[in-house]
ZAMARGU-4260 file (C-alpha; in steps of 0.2 Angstrom, whole numbers, plus 5000, padded with zeros to 4 digits):
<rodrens>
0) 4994/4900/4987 | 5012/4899/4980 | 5025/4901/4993 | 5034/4918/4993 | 5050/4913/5001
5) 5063/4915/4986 | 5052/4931/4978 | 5054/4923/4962 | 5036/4928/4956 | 5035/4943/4962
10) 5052/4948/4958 | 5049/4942/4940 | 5031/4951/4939 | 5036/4967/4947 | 5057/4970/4941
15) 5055/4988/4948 | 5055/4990/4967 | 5052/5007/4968 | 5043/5011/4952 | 5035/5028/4953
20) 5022/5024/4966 | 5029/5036/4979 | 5038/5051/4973 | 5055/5054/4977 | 5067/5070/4977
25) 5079/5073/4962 | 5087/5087/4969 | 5105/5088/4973 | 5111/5081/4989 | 5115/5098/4998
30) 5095/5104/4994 | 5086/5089/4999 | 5096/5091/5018 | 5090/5106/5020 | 5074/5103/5012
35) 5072/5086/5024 | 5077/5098/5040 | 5064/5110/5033 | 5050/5097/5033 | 5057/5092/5052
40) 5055/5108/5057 | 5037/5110/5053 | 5033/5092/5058 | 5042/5099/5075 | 5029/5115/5075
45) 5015/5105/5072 | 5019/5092/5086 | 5023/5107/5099 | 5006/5116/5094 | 4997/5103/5099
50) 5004/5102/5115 | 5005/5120/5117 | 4994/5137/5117 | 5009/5148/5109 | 5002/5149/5092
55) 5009/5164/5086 | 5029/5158/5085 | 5025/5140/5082 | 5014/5147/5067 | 5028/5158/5062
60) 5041/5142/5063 | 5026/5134/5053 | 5025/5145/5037 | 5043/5151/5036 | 5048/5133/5035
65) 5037/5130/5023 | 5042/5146/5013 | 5061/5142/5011 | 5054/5122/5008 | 5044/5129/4993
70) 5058/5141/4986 | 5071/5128/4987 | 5060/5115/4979 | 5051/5129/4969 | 5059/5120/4951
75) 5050/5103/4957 | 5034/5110/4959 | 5022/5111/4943 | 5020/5125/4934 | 5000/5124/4934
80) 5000/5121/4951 | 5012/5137/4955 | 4996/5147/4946 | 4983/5140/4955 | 4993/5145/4971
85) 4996/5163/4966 | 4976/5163/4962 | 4972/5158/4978 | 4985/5168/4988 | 4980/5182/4978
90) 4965/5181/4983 | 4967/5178/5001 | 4978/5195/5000 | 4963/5205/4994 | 4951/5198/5007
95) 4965/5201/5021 | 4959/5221/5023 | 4939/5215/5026 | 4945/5201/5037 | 4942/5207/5057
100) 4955/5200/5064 | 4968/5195/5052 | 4982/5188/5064 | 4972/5173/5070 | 4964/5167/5054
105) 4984/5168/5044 | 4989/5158/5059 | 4976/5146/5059 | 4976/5144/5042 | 4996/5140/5042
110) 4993/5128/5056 | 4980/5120/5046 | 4992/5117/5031 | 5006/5112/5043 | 4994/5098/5050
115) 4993/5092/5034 | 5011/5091/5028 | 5016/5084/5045 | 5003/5068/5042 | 5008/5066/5025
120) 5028/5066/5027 | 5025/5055/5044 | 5014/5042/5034 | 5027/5041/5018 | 5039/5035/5028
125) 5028/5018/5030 | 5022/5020/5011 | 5043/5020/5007 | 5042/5001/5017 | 5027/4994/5008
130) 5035/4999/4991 | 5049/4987/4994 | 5040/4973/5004 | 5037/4958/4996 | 5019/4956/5006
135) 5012/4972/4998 | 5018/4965/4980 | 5010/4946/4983 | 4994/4955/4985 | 4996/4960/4967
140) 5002/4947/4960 | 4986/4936/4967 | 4975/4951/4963 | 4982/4949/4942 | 4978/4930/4944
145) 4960/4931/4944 | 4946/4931/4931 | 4944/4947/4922 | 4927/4949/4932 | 4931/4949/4949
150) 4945/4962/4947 | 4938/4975/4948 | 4929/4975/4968 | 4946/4963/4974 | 4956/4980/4966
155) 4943/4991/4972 | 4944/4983/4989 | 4963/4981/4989 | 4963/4997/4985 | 4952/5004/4997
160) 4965/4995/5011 | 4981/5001/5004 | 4973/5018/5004 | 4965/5018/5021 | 4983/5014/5027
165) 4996/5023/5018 | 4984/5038/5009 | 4991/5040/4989 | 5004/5031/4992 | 4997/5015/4994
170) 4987/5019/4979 | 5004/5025/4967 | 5010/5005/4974 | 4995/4999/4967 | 4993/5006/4952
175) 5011/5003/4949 | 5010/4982/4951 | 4993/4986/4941 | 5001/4991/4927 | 5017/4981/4928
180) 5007/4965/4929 | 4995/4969/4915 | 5010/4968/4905 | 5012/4951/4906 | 4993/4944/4903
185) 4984/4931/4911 | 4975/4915/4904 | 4961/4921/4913 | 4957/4935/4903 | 4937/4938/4896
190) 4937/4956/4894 | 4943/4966/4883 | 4959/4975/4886 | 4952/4992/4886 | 4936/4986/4897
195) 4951/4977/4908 | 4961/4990/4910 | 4944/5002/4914 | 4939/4991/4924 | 4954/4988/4937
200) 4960/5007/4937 | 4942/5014/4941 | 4943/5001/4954 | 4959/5009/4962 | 4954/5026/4960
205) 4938/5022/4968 | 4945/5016/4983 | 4954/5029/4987 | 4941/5039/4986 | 4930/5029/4999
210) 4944/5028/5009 | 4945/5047/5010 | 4927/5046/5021 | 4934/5039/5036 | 4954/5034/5038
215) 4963/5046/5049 | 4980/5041/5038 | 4972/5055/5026 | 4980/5075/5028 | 4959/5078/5022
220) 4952/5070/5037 | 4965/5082/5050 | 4961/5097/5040 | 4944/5095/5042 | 4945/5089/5061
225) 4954/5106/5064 | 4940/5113/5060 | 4927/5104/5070 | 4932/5106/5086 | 4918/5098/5095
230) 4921/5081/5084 | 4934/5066/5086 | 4938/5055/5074 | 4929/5042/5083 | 4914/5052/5081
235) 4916/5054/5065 | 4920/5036/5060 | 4903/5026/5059 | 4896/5040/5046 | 4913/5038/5037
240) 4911/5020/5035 | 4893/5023/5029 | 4897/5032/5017 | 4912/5021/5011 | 4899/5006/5010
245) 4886/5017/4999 | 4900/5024/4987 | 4908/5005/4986 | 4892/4998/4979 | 4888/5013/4969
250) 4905/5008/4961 | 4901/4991/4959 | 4884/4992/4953 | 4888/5003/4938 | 4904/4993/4935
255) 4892/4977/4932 | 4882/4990/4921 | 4896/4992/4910 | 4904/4975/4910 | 4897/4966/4894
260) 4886/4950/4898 | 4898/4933/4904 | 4902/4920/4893 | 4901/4903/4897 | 4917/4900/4910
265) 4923/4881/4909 | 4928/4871/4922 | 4944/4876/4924 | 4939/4894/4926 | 4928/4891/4939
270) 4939/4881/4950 | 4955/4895/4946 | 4943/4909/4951 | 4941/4902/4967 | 4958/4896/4972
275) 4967/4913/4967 | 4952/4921/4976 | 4958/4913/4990 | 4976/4918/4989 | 4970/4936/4987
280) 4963/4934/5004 | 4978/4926/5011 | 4988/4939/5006 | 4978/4955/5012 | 4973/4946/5028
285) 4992/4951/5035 | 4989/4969/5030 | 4973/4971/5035 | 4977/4964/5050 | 4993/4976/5052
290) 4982/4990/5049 | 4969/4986/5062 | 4985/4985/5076 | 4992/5002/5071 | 4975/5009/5071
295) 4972/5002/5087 | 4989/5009/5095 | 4986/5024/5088 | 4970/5025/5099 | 4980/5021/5116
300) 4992/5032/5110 | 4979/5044/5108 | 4972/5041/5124 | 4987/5044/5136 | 4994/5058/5127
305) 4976/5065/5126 | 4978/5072/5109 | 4971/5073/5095 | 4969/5055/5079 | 4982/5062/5067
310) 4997/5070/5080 | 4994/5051/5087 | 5001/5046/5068 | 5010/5059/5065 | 5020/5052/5079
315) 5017/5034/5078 | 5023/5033/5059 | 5039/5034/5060 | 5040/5021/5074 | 5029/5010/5063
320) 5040/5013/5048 | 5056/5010/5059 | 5048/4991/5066 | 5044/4988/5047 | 5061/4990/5041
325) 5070/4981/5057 | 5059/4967/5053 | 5060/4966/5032 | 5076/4960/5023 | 5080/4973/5011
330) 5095/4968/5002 | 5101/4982/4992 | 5097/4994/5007 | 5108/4998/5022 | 5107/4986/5037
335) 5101/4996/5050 | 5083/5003/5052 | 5087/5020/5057 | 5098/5019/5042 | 5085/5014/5031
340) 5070/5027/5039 | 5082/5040/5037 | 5087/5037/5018 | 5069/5036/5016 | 5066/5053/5022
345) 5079/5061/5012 | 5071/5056/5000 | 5054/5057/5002 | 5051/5073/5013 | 5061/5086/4999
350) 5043/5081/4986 | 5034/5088/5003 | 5036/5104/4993 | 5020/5103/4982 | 5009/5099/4998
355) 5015/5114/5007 | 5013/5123/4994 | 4994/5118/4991 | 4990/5115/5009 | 4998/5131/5016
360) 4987/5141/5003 | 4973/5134/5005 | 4973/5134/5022 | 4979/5153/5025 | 4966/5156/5010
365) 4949/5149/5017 | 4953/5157/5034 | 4956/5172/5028 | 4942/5174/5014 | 4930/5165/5029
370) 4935/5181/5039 | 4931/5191/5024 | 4914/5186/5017 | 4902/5196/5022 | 4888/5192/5035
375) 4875/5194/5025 | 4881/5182/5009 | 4884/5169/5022 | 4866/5170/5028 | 4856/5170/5011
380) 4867/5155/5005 | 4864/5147/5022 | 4845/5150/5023 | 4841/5144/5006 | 4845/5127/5014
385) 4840/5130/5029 | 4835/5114/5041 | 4834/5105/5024 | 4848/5091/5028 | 4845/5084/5011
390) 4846/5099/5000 | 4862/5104/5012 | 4870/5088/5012 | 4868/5088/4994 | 4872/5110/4991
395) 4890/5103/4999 | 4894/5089/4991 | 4888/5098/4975 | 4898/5113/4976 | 4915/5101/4981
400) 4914/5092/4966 | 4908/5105/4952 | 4922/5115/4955 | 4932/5103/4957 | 4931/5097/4942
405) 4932/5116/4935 | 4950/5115/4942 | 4947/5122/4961 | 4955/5109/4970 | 4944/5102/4984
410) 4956/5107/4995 | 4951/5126/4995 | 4933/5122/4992 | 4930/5112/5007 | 4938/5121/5021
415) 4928/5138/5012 | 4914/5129/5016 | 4917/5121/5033 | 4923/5138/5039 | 4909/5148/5032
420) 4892/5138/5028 | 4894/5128/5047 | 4883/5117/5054 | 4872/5132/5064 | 4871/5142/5049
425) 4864/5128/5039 | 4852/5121/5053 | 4859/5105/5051 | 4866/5092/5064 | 4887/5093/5065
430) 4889/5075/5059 | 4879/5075/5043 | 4889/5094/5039 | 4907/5084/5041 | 4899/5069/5031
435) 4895/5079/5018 | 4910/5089/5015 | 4922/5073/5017 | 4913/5063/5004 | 4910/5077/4992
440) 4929/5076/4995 | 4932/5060/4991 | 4922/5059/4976 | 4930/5073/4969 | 4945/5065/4970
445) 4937/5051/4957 | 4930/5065/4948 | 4941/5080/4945 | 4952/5077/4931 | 4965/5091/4940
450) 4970/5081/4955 | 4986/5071/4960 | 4975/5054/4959 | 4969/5057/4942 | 4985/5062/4936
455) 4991/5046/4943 | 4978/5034/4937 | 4977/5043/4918 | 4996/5038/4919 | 4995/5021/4923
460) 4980/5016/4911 | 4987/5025/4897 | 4973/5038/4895 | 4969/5056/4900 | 4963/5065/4918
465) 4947/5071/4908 | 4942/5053/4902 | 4946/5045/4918 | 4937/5060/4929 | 4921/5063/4914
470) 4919/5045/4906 | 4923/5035/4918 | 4917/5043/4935 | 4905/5054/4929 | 4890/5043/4935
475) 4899/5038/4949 | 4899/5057/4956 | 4882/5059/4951 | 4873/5043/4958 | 4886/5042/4975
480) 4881/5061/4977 | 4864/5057/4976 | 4863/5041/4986 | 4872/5051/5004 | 4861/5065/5003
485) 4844/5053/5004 | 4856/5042/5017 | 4861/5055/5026 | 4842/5062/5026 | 4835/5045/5029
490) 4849/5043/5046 | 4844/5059/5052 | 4824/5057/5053 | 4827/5041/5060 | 4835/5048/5074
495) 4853/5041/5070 | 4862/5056/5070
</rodrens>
């Protein structure tokens, strides 16, 4: 593997450190102060809830920092998205007067939302260090030096780490050294450039979405933990990891399907396949070896504070991302760490805005409008699956991804579902209602053409949200969605659940 002492390689391949893999504020300086103290303070809310039973002031700490966050950065947020929130929030108005007891479910849905935040403005901070480390961009530029035909499960993989350990951003990183080394070709290529393009970027955008079935660096994975309160994320874990293996080789599979047949490789192919396949695994082996520590400290930490997988991270991040910068060299940034973490969250916690807005919404929403549905509507749904895991597992994930892809973000739909269709409702076993719901989540992160992801992955492969979600991921949805209901099915009459 060529030595990365100097950087000349990766410097060369990659001449923007900061690309636009994470996103970063533009608001003047006085605004993203008070729009950082204002993420701070629901971070703050968030950490004291879970070490406390006074919801009510904590919750109204919660939502009104994220109120002045979202009008202070209300310019930043897009316009579409500013619809759907009004649509969703006027629709959690209207259910409020048929809701029972409407105090607890706004508080628990603001909580919800502010969980959410919280993880994802904790875990940027460590996204802002792997966007400048040289390790994270080696991996890419190892990645790019491999044969067209093995790209896309080494990106799909990589992918799947990066996610697993810094959520999106680890994906916008990767899909920014993607496109950056594209540009520059390879002697190695077979494909053709739109099959190589395909190829790689419905690699990345699937990882993410495996990812999504069992890391606990994902706001997805609290929200819904929030909701089980019976489950742990160690519970949850070896049904997660399932389903990341089925949707991994559903990916693969039909990406073999749609690569055209291999030409003869000479020699030197052969032998370059292997040797940059090697430096691939040189080069991820430190990060997945990273992300196995933190996951391991955040356990202990788990374990004597007795809380809860994601206030563990909410609290170890920032620690993590204060180790990282001590230890990196970053020559254009400020010398101390504390220093650097904190330009890091000026300017990364203002863009925080969007998520509050989205999370907060949907989180007041599907408690509210679970308070609200009617008994009797929650029972016939319920009972036309009733004890049927597989025509459950698949009414879920179904539901998830189909609106979705009609522009109901997966957010909203999946807590809906957790909070009203539950486990007893449905007569099916706890671990199989989460699976479902998480991995219909995930996939519909592959195949809703309105999500952040998509928007990110069009972007970078020069194509639109529709042909990436429809052309490219369509069969994916369809055959992974398929595949976990029989697993989940087969699991459960076996026993192993």
């Amino acid at each position: 593997m060529a030595t990365d002492s100097s950087g000349s390689e990766v410097d060369e391949v990659f001449q923007t450190p900061q690309g636009d893999a994470l996103p970063v504020s533009k608001s003047p300086g006085r605004v993203s102060l008070i729009s950082t103290i204002l993420v701070l303070a629901i971070v703050a809310a968030t950490l004291a809830n879970s070490f406390s039973s006074s919801v009510s002031w904590l919750a109204g700490l919660a939502g009104g920092a994220s109120l002045f966050l979202i009008v202070f950065q209300w310019r930043t947020i897009p316009r579409k998205l500013a619809l759907t929130l009004l649509t969703i929030l006027l629709a959690a108005v209207i259910g409020l007067p048929f809701t029972d007891h409407p105090l607890p479910a706004i508080e628990r849905g603001i909580m919800i939302g502010a969980l959410f935040v919280s993880l994802m403005a904790s875990v940027s901070l460590i996204g802002a260090c792997a966007d400048r480390s040289r390790i994270i961009k080696r991996v890419g530029v190892d990645l790019l030096a491999q044969p067209s035909r093995q790209r896309y499960l080494s990106f799909n993989l990589t992918g799947h780490v990066f996610a697993a350990g810094l959520s999106i951003a680890g994906t916008g990183i990767l899909c920014a050294m993607a496109r950056a080394g594209l540009k520059t070709g390879s002697p190695l290529n077979e494909l053709s450039p739109a099959t190589e393009v395909r190829s790689i970027f419905s690699g990345i955008h699937r990882g993410f979405s495996t990812a999504i079935c069992w890391s606990p660096m994902f706001g997805n994975m609290a929200l819904l933990l929030a909701i089980y309160p019976g489950l742990d994320w160690l519970d949850v874990l070896p049904l997660g990891l399932v389903s990341a293996l089925v949707l991994t080789l559903v990916g693969y599979g039909l990406n073999r399907m749609h690569t055209p047949p291999s030409r003869d490789s000479s020699e030197f192919e052969c032998n370059a396949g292997a040797t940059n396949t090697t430096n691939v695994l040189y080069s991820i082996i430190p990060v997945v070896g990273a992300l196995f520590v933190f996951f391991g400290l955040v356990l202990v930490l788990r374990q004597l504070l007795s809380t809860s997988v994601p206030v563990a991270i909410i609290i170890l991040a920032p620690i993590t991302a204060l180790t990282w910068a001590s230890l990196e060299k970053f020559s254009a940034m400020p010398t101390t760490s504390i220093t650097v973490v904190a330009h890091d969250a000026f300017q990364r916690f203002p863009s925080m805005a969007s998520e509050a807005a989205l999370f907060m919404s949907a989180g007041f929403a599907s408690a509210v409008l679970a308070s609200a549905l009617p008994p009797t509507v929650v029972a016939a749904i319920a009972g036309s699956v009733q004890g049927n895991i597989a025509g459950g597992s698949l009414m879920l994930m179904s539901t998830i991804i189909l609106l979705a892809f009609c522009g109901v973000h997966p957010v909203l739909t999946s807590l809906l579902l957790a909070n009203t269709l539950t486990p007893l409702a449905m007569g099916i076993p706890t671990l199989v209602h989460f699976s479902a719901i998480i991995t219909g989540w995930g996939i519909a992160t592959a195949a809703s053409p309105f999500t952040i992801l998509s928007f990110i992955i069009s972007r970078s492969a020069n194509t639109t949200p529709f042909e990436v979600s429809l052309i490219w991921n369509g069969a994916y949805s369809i055959v992974g969605v398929l595949a976990m209901a029989l697993i989940l099915s087969g699991l459960a009459a076996v026993g192993a659940l």
